[in-house]
N, C-alpha and C positions, 0 to 999 in steps of 0.2 A: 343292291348289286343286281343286277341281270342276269336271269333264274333261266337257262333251256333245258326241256326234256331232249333226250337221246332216247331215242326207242330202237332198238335192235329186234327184227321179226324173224320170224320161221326158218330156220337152219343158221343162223349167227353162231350158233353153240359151235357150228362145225367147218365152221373156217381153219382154214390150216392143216385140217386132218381128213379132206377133199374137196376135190376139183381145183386143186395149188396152180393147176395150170392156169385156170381162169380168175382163181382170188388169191393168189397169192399164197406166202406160209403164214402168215400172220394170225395168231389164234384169236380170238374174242378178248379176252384178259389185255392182251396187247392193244388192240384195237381200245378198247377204253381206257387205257396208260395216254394212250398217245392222245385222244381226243383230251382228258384230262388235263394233259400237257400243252393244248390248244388254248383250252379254256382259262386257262390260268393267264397263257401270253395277251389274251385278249381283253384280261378284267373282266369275263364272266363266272357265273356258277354253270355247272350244269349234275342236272339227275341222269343216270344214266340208268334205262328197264332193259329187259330181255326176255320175250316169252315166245315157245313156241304154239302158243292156243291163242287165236282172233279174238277172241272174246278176256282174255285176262289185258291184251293191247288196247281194246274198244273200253276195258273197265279203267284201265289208266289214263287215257285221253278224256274218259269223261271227268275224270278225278281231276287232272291237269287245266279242266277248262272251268270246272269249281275252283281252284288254287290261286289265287289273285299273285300269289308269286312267282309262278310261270310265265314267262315273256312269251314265248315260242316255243317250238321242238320240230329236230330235225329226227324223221325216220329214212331208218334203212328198210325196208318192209322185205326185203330177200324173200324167202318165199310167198307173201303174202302181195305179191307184185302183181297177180292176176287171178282174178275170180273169188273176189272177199268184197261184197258190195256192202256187208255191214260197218267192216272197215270204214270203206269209203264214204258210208254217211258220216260217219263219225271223225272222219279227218274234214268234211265238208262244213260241220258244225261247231269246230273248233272257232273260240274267241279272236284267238292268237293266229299270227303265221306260220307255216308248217312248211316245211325244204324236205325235198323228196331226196337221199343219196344213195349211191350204189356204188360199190367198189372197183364194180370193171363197167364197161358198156353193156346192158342190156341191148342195147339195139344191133350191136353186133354179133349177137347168138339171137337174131330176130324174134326178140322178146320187146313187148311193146307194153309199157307198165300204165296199166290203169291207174297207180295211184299216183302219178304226175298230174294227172285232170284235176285232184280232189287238193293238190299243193301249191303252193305259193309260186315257186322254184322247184327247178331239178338239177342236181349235180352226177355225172356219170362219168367212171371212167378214171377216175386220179387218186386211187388206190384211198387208203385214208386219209388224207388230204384231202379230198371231198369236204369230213367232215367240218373242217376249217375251212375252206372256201366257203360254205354251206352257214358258217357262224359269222364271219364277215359281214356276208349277204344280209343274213337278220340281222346284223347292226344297224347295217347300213335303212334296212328296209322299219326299224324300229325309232329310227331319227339318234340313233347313242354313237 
């Protein structure tokens, strides 16, 4: 079966409990209900991390690219969206394809994500839904 990481970065814990105006009420727990529930309509697996430290993200990614059962992973890097170049080597170095998602537009609160350079794809803007467009996309991009 087709194995995706979901990586959730730096302030996912805090979705729902602010900036609702811009992400929505939707807490983290839900947010992985749903993707769950993507995953399943799709005939995949997926892992789903969450950490607010760069370095515990960079230790999973390299864990994930050791893991021959990892297909891909889609991150949402939320805070880690600009100025984390260890990151970004570490998403550069990945085996796999990696989709960049974001819940609202970044580019509409003139935020310009560095880690779209270091991904495959980028999804912006379609709330959690994304992350299902984002799983598509690696199907499609993985030949399944």
């Amino acid at each position: 079966m087709t194995q995706f990481l979901v990586i959730h970065g730096a302030g996912m814990d805090m979705r729902g409990k602010t900036q609702v105006e811009v992400f929505g009420p939707m807490k983290l727990p839900e947010y992985d209900a749903a993707i769950r529930g993507y995953a399943e309509a799709l005939g995949v697996s997926v892992e789903i991390f969450h950490s607010n430290i760069e370095g515990e993200v960079i230790n999973r990614l390299h864990a994930a690219h050791d893991d021959t059962g990892i297909d891909a992973a889609i991150i949402n890097p939320a805070g880690f969206t600009r100025g984390y170049p260890a990151l970004l080597g570490a998403l550069n170095a990945m085996r796999f394809p990696v989709i960049e998602v974001h819940i609202s537009n970044p580019a509409k609160r003139g935020l310009i994500s560095e880690v779209a350079g270091a991904s495959r794809g980028a999804v912006a803007g379609f709330g959690v839904a994304g992350y299902k467009v984002a799983m598509q996309g690696l199907l499609e991009i993985l030949g399944k």
